[in-house]
C-alpha positions as CSV (number, residue, x, y, z in Angstrom):
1,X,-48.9,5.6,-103.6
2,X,-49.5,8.3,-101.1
3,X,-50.2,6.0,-98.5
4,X,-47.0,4.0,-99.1
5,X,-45.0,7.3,-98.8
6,X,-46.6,8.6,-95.8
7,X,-46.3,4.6,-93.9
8,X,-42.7,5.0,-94.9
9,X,-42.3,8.7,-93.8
10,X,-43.9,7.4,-90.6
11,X,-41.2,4.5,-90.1
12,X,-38.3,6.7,-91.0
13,X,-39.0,9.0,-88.3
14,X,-40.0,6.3,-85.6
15,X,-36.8,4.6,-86.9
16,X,-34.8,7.9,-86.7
17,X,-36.3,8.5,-82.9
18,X,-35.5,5.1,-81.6
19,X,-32.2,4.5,-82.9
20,X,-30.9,8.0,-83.5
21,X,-32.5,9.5,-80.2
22,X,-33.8,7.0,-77.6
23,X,-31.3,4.4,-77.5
24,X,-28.0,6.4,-77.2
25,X,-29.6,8.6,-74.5
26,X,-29.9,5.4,-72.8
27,X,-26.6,3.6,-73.5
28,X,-25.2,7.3,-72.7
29,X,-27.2,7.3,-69.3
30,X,-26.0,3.9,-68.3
31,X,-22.2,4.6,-69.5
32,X,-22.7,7.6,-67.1
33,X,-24.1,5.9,-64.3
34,X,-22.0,2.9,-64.1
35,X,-18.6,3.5,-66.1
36,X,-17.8,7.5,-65.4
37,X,-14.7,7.7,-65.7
38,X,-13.9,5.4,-68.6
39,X,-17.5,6.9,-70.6
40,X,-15.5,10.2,-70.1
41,X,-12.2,9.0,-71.6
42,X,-9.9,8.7,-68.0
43,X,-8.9,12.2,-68.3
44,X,-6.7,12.9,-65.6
45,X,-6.9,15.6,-63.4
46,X,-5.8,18.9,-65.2
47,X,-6.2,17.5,-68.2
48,X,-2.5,15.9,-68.2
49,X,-3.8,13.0,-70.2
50,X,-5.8,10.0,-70.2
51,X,-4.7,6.7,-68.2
52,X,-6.2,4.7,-71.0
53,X,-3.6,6.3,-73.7
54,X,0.3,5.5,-73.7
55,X,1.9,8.9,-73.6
56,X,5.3,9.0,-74.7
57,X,8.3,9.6,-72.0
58,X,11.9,9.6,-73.0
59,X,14.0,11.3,-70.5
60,X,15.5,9.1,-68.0
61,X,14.2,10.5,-64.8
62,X,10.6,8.9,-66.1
63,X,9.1,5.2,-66.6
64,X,9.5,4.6,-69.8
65,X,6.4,2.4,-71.5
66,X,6.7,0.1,-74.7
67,X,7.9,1.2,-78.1
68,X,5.5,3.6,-79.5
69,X,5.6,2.5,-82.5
70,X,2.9,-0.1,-83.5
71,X,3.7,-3.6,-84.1
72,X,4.5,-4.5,-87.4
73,X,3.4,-7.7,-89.4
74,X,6.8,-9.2,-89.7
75,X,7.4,-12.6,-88.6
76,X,8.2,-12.6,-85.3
77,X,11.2,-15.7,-86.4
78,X,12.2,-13.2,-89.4
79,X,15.8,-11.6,-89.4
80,X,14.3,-7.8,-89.8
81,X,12.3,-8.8,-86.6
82,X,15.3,-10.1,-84.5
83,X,17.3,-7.0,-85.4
84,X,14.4,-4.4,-84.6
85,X,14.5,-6.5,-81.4
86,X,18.2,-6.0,-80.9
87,X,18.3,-2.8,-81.8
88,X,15.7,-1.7,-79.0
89,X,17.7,-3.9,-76.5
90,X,21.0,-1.5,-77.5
91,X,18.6,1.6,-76.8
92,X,18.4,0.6,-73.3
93,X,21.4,-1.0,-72.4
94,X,23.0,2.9,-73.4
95,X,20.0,4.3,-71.1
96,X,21.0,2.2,-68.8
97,X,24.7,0.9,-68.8
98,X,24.6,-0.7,-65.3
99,X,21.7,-2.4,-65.6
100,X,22.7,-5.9,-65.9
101,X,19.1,-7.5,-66.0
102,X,17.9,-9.4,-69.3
103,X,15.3,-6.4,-70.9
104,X,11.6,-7.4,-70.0
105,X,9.9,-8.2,-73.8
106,X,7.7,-5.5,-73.5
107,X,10.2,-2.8,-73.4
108,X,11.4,-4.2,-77.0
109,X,8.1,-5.1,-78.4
110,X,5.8,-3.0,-79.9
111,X,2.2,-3.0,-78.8
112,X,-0.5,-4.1,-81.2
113,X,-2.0,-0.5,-81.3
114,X,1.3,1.5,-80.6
115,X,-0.8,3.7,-77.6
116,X,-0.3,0.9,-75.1
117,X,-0.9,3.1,-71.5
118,X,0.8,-0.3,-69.0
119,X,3.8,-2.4,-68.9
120,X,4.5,-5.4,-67.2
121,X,5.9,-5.4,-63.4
122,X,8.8,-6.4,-65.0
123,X,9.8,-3.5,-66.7
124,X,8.7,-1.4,-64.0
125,X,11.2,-2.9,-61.7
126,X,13.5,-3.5,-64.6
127,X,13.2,0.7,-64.7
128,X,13.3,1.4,-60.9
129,X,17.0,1.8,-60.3
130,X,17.5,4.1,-62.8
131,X,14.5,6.3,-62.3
132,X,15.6,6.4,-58.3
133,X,19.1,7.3,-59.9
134,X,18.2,10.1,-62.1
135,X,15.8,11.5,-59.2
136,X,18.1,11.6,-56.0
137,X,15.7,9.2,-54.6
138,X,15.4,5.5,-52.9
139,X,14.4,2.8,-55.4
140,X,12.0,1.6,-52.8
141,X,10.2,4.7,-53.3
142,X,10.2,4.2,-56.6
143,X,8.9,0.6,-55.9
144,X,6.1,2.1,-53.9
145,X,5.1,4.4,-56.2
146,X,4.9,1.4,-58.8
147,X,2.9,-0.9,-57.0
148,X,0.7,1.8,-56.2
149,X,-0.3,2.1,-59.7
150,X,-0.2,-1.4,-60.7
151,X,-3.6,-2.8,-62.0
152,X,-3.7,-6.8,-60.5
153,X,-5.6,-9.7,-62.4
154,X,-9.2,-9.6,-63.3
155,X,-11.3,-11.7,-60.8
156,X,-7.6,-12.9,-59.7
157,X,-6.9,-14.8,-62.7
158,X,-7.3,-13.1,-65.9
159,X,-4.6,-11.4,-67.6
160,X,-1.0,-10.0,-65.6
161,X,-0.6,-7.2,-63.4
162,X,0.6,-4.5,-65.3
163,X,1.7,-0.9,-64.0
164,X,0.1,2.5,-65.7
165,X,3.5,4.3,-66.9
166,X,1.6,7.6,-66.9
167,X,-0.2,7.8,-63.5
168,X,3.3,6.5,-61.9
169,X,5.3,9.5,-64.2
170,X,3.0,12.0,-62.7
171,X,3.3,11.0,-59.0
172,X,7.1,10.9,-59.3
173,X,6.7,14.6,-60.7
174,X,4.3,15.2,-57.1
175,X,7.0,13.6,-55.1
176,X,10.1,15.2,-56.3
């Protein structure tokens, strides 16, 4: 019996060490050395927030990202669905009262996780009038600003381009 306790005591602790010391010091190491920034959690500089979480902007002067709310499980074909939809497109027709474009989907469709940090080019340039409006500023610099901060396609054909709401919010704070 004492043998059997102490060959268990033994694996226990090799166990422990392996899995509990050994191998996240060298997942850690590796997430260090080859993914910084993300490993760190994309904390902007001052600590003004991460570019991998959607922060929440509502005055007019800023990009506005997608509904903060998560997505619900309604039926997307369901009548609760279509006026959640058209309530959101209200929202920014009053933010926006000149703006005669149809309202990207994004903007009125909540993200699967509600903490979505991008939105489509779309609703970027959907937004850029207004923003240049509110700011005393050209849209093109708006424009520039936005495809400065637009991620392209993976490998150049996986996924859309999508702009980063906050990293464009904070250089329109920089630039007046």
């Amino acid at each position: 019996m004492k043998v059997l306790m102490k060959q268990a005591l033994l694996a226990f602790l090799f166990l422990t060490l392996v899995c509990g010391v050994a191998y996240p010091a060298v997942v850690t190491l590796i997430a260090q050395a080859a993914f910084h920034d993300p490993a760190n959690g994309s904390i902007i500089e001052g600590n003004k927030g991460s570019t991998l979480i959607g922060q929440t902007f509502t005055d007019p002067k800023y990009l506005l990202g997608r509904p903060n709310e998560a997505a619900s499980n309604l039926n997307p074909a369901s009548q609760e669905a279509k006026l959640e939809r058209e309530e959101r497109t209200k929202k920014w027709q009053q933010l926006d009262p000149n703006q005669d474009a149809f309202v990207p989907a994004d903007l009125v469709m909540g993200s699967a996780s509600g903490v979505d940090p991008h939105i489509s080019v779309a609703a970027a340039e959907y937004q850029a009038k207004r923003i240049a409006n509110e700011r005393g500023i050209s849209t093109e610099q708006v424009e520039e600003i936005t495809r400065k901060h637009t991620t392209k396609r993976l490998l150049g054909f996986i996924g859309e381009p999508v702009v980063n709401v906050l990293a464009v919010n904070l250089e329109l704070d920089q630039n007046g």
